[in-house]
C-alpha atoms as an extended CHARMM CRD file, in Angstrom:
* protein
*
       199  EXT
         1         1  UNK       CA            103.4750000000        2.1860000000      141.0180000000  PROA      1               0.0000000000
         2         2  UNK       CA            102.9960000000       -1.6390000000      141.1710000000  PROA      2               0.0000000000
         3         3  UNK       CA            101.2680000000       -1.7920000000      138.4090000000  PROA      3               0.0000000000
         4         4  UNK       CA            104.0430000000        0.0080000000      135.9550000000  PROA      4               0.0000000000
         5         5  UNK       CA            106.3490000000       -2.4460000000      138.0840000000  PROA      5               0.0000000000
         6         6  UNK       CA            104.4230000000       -5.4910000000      136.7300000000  PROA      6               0.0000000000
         7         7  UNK       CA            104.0530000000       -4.2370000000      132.9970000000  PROA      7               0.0000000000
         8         8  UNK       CA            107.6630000000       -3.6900000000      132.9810000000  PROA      8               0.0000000000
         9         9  UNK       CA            108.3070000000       -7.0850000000      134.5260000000  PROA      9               0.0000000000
        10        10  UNK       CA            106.1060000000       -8.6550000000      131.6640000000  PROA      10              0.0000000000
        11        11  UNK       CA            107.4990000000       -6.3560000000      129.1340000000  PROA      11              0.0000000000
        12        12  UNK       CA            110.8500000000       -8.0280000000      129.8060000000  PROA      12              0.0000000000
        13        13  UNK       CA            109.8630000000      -11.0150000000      129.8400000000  PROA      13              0.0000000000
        14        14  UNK       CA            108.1430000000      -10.7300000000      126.6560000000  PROA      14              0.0000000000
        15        15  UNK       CA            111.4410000000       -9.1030000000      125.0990000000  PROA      15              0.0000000000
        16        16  UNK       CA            113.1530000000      -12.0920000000      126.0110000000  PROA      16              0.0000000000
        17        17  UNK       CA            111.3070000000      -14.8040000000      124.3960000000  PROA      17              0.0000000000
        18        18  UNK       CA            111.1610000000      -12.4600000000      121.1770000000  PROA      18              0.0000000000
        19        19  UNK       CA            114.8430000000      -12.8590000000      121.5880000000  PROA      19              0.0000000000
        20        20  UNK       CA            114.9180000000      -16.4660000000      121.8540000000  PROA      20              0.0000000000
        21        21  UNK       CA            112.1250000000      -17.2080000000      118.6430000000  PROA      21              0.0000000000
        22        22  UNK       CA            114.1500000000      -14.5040000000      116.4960000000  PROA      22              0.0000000000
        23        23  UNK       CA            111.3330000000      -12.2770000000      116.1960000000  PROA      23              0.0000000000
        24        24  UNK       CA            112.9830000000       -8.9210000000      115.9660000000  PROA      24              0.0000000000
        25        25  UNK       CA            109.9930000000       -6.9140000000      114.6820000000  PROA      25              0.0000000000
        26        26  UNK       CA            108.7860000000       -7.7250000000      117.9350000000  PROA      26              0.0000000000
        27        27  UNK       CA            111.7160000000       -6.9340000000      119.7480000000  PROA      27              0.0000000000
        28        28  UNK       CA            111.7120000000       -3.6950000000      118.5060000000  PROA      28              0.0000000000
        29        29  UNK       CA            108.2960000000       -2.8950000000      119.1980000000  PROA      29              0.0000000000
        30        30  UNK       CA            108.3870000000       -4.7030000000      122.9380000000  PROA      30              0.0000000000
        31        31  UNK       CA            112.2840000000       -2.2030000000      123.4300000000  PROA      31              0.0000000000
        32        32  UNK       CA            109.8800000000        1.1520000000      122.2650000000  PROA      32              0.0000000000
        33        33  UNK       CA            106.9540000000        0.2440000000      125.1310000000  PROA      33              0.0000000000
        34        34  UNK       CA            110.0100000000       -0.0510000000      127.6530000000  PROA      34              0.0000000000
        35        35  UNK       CA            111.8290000000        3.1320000000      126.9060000000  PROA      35              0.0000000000
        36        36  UNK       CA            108.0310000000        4.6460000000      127.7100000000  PROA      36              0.0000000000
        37        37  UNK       CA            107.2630000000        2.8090000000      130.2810000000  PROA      37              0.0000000000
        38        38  UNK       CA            111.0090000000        4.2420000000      131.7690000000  PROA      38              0.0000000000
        39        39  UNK       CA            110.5550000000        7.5910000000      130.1430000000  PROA      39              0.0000000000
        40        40  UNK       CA            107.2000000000        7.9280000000      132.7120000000  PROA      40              0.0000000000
        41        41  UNK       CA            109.4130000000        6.8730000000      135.4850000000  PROA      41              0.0000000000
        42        42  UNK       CA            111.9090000000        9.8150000000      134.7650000000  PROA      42              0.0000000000
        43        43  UNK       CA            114.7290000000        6.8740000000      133.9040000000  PROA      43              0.0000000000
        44        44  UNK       CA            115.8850000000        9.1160000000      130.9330000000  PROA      44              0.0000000000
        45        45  UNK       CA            119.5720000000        7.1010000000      130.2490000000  PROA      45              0.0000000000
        46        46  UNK       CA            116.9430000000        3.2950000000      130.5830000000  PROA      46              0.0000000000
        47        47  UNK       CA            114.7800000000        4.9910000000      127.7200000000  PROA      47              0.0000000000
        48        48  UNK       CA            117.6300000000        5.8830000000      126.1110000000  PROA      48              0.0000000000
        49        49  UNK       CA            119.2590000000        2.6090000000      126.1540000000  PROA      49              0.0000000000
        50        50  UNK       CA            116.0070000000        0.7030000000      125.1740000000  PROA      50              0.0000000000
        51        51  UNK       CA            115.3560000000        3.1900000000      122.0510000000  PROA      51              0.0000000000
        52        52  UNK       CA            119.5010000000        2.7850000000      120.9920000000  PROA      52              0.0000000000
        53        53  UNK       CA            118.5750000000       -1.1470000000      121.1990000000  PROA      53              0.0000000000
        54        54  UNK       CA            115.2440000000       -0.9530000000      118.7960000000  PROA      54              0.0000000000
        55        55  UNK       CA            117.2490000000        1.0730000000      116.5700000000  PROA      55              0.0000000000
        56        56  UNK       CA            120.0580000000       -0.7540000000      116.0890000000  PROA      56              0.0000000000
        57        57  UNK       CA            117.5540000000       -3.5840000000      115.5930000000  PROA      57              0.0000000000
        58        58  UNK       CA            115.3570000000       -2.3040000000      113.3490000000  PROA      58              0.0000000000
        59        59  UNK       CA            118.3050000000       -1.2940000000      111.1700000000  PROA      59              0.0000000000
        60        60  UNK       CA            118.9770000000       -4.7650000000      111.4100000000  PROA      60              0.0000000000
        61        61  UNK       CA            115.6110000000       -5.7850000000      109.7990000000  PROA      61              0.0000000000
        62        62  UNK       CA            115.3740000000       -2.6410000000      107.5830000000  PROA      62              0.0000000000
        63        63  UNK       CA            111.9570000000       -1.4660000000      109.1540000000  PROA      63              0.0000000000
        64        64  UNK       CA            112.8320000000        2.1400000000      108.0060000000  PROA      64              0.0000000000
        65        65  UNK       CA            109.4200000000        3.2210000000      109.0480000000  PROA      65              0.0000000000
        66        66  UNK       CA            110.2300000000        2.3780000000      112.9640000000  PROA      66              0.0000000000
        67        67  UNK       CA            114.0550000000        3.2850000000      112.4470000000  PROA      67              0.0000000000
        68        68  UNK       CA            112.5660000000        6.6410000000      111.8750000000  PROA      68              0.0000000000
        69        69  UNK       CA            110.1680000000        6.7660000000      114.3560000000  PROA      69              0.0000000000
        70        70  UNK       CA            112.9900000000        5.5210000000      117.0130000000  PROA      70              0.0000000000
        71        71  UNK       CA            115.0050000000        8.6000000000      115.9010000000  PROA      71              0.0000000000
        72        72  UNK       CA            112.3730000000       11.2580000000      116.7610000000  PROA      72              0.0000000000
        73        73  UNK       CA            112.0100000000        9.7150000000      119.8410000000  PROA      73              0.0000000000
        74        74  UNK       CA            116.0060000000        9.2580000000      120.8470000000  PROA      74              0.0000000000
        75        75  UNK       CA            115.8810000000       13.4550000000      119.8870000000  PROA      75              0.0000000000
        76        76  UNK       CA            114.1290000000       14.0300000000      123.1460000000  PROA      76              0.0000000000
        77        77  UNK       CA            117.4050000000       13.2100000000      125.0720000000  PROA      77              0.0000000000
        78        78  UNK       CA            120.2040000000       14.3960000000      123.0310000000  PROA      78              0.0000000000
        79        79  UNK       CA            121.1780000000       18.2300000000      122.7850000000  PROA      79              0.0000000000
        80        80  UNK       CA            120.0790000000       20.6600000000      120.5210000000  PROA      80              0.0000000000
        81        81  UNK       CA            122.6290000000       20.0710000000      117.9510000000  PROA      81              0.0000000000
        82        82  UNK       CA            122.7370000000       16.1410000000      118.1010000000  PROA      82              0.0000000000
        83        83  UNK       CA            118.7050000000       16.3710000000      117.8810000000  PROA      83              0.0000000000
        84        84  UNK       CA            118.9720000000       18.7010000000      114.7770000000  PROA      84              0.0000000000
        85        85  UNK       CA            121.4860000000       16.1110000000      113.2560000000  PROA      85              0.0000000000
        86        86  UNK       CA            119.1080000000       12.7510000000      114.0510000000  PROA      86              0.0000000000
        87        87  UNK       CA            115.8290000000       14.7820000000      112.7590000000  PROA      87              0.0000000000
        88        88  UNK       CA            117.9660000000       15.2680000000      109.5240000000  PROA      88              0.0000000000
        89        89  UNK       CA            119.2480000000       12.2590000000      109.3590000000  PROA      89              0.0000000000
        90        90  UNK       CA            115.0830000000       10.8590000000      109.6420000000  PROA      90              0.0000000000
        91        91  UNK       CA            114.2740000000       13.1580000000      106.9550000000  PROA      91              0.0000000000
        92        92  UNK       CA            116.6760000000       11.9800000000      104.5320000000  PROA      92              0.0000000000
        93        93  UNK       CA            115.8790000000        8.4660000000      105.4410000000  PROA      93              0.0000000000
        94        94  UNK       CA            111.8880000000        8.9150000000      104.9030000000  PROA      94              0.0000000000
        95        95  UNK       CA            112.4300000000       10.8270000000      101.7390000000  PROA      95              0.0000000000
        96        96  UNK       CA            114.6980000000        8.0000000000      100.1600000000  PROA      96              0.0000000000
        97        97  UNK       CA            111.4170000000        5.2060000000      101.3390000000  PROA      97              0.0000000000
        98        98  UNK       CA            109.0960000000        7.5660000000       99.9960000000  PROA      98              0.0000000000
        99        99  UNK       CA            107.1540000000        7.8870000000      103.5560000000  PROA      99              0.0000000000
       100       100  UNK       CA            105.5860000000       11.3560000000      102.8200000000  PROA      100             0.0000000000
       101       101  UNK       CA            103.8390000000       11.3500000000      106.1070000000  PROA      101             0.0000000000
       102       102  UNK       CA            106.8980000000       10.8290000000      108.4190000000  PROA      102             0.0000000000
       103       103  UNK       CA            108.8840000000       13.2200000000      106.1480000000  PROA      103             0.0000000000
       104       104  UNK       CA            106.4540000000       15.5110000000      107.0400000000  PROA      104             0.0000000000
       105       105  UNK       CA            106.2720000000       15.0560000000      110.8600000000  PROA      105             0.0000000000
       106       106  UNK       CA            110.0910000000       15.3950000000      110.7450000000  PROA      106             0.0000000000
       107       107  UNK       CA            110.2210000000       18.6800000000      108.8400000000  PROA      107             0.0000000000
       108       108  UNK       CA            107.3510000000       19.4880000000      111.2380000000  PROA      108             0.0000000000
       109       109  UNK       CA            109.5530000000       18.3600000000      114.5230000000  PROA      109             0.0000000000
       110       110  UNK       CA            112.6350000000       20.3400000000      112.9470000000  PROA      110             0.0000000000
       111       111  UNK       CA            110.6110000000       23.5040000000      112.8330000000  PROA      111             0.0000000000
       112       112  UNK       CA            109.5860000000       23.5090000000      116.1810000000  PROA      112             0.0000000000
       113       113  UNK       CA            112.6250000000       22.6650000000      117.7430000000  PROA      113             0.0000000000
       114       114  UNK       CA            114.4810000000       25.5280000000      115.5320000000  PROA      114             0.0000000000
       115       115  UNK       CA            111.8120000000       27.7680000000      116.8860000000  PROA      115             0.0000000000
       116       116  UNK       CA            112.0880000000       26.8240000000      120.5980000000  PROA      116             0.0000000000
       117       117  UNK       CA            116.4000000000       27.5650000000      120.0610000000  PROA      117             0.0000000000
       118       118  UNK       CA            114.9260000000       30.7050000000      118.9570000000  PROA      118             0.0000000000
       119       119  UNK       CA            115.7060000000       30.5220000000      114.8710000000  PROA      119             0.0000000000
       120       120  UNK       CA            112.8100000000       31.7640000000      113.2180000000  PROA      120             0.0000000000
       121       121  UNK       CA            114.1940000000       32.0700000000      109.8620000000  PROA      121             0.0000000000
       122       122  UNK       CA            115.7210000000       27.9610000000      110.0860000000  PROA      122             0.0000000000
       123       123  UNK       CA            111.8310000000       27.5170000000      111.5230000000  PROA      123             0.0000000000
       124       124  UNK       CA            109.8000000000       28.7960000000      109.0210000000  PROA      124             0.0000000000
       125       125  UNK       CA            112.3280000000       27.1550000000      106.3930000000  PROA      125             0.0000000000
       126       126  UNK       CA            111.2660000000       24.0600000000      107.3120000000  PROA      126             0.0000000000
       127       127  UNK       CA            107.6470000000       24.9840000000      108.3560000000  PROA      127             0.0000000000
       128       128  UNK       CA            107.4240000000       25.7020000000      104.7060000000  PROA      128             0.0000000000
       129       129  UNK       CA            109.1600000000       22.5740000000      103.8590000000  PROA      129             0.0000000000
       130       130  UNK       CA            106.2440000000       20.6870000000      105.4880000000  PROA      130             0.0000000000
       131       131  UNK       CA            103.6550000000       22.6380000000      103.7530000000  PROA      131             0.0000000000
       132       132  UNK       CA            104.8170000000       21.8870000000      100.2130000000  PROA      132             0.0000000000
       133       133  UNK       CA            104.3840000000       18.2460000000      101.9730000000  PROA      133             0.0000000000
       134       134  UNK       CA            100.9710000000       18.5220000000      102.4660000000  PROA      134             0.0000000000
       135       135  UNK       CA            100.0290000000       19.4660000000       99.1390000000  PROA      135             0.0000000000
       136       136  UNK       CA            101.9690000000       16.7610000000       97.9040000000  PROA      136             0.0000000000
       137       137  UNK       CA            100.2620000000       14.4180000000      100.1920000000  PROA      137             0.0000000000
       138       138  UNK       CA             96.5750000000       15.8330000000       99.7990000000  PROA      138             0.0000000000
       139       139  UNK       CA             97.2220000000       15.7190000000       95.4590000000  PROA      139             0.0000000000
       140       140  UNK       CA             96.6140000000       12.1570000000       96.0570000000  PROA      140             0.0000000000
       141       141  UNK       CA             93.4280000000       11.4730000000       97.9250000000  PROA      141             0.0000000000
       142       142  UNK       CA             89.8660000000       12.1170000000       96.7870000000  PROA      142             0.0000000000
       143       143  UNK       CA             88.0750000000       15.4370000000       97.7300000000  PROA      143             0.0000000000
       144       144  UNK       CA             86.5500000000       13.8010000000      101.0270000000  PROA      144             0.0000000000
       145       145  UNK       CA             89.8720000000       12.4200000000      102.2950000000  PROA      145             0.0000000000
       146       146  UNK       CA             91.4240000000       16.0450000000      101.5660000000  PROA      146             0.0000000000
       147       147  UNK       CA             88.9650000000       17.4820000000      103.9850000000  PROA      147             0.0000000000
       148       148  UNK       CA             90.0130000000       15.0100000000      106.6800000000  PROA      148             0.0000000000
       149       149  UNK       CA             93.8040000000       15.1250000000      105.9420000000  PROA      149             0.0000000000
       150       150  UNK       CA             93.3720000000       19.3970000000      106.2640000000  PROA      150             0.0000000000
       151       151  UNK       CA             92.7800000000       19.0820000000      110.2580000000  PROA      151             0.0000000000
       152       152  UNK       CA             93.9800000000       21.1860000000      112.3700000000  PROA      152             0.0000000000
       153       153  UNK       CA             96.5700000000       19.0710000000      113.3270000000  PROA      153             0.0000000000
       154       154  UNK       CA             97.8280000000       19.2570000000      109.8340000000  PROA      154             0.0000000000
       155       155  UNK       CA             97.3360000000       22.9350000000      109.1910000000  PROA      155             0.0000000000
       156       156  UNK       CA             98.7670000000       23.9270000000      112.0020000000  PROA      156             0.0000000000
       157       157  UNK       CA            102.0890000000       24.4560000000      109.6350000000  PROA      157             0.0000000000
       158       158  UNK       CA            100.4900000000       26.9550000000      107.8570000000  PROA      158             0.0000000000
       159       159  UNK       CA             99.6980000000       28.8360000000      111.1000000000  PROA      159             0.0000000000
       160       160  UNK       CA            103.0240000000       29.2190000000      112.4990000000  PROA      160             0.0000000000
       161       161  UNK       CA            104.1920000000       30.4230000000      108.9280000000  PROA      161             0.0000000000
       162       162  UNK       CA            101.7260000000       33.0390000000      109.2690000000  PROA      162             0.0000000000
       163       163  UNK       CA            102.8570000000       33.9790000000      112.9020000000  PROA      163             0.0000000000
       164       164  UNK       CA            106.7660000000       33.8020000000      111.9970000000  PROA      164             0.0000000000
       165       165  UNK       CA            106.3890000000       35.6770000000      108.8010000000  PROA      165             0.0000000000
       166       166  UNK       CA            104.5400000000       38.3440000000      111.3410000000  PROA      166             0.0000000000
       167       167  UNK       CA            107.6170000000       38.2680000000      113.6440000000  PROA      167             0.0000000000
       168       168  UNK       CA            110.0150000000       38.8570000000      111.1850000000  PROA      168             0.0000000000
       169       169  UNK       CA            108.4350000000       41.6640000000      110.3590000000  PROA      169             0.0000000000
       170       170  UNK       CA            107.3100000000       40.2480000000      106.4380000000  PROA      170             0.0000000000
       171       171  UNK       CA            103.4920000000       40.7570000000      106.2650000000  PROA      171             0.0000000000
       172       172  UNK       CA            103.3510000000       40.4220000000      102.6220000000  PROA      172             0.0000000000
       173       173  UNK       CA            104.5970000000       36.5080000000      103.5030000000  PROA      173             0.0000000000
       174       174  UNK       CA            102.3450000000       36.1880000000      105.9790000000  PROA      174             0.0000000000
       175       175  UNK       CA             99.3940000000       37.2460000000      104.2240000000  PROA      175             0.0000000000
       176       176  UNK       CA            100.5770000000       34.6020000000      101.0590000000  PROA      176             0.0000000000
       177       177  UNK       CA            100.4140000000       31.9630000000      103.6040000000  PROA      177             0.0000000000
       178       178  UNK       CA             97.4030000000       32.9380000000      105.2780000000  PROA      178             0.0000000000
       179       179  UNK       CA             95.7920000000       33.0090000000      101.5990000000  PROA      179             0.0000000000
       180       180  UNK       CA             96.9990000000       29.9400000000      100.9930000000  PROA      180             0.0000000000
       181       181  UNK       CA             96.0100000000       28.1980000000      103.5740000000  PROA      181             0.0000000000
       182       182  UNK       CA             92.2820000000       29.9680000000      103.5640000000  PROA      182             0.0000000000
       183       183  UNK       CA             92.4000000000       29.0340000000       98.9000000000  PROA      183             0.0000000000
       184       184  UNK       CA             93.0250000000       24.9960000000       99.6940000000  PROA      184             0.0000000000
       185       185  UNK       CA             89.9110000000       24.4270000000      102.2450000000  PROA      185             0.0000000000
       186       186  UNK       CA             87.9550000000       26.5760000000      100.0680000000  PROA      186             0.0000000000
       187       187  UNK       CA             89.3900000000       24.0290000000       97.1870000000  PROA      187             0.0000000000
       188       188  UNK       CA             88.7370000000       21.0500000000       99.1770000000  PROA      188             0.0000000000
       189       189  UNK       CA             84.8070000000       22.1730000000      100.0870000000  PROA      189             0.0000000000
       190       190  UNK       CA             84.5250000000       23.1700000000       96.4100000000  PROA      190             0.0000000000
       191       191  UNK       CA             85.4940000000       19.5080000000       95.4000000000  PROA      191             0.0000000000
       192       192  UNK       CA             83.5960000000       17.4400000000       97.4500000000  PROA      192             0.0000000000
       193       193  UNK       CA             80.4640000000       19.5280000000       97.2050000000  PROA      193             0.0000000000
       194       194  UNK       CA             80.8340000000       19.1270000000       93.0550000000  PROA      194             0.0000000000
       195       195  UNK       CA             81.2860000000       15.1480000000       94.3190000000  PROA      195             0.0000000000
       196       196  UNK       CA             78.3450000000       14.6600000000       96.3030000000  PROA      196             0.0000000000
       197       197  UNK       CA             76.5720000000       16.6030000000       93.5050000000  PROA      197             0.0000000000
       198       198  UNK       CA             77.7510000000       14.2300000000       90.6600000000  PROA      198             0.0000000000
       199       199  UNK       CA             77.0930000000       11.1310000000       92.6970000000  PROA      199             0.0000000000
């Protein structure tokens, strides 16, 4: 449309100047809103070349946070196995920064896509992986917080573990991770009823 015509327009123009100045935090921001905007258009090898840009960039500045970020998104255009290696490759990077989160949307993104190439075993591996990240995550908020961070976005690890364990034919696994999914938001209500009660 005209409109994604003119964004673009401005969103080049906008790279350009952050060119000029030096700013490459904003470069690399300014090169991720372009691969979108080119993703929407179906111009798969423009995204491409826009996200291979911000990476190299950010790698420039360090900005491990966006380097990984850049990677998940490059996976979407790459075969199986080169998307397996880059989702790797982020984990290792977010686990040396300490970015529990990310390292947990990566383990998260590698599960999936080992599921979709029809791996159930690799799946629930890391499935299983990013559980033992949420716990490690949720250790260090307060009770409140906990009940927040347990969404259903965020459990929804737990419930494929409980479905692949099903498929493979081990119900004893699936019932541990059904238990143990049902124990911590029965140990989160638990804590921040015994908070509101002390306050």
């Amino acid at each position: 449309t005209q409109g994604d015509q003119q964004a673009s327009v401005t969103l080049q123009h906008a790279l350009l100047v952050s060119r000029e100045i030096g700013d490459i935090k904003l470069a690399v921001q300014l090169l991720m809103r372009l691969a979108h905007h080119a993703d929407r258009k179906l111009q798969g090898g423009r995204a491409r070349d826009y996200l291979e840009q911000a990476l190299e960039l950010s790698k420039q500045i360090e900005d491990k946070q966006a380097e990984i970020e850049i990677i998940i998104a490059l996976s979407a255009y790459e075969d199986f196995g080169a998307m397996i290696a880059r989702l790797h490759e982020g984990v290792v990077s977010a686990r040396e920064r300490g970015l529990v989160g990310l390292e947990q949307d990566l383990e998260e993104a590698l599960a999936a896509a080992y599921e979709r190439n029809g791996d159930l075993v690799e799946a629930r591996a890391h499935y299983a992986q990013g559980a033992d990240l949420l716990e490690r995550m949720r250790a260090g908020y307060k009770a409140e917080e906990h009940l927040r961070a347990f969404s259903k976005n965020r459990a929804h690890c737990y419930e494929r573990l409980v479905d692949l364990s099903l498929q493979l034919g081990e119900d004893a696994d699936a019932f541990l991770w059904a238990e143990r999914s049902r124990a911590r938001v029965l140990q989160i209500m638990r804590n921040s009823r015994q908070s509101h009660a002390s306050a």
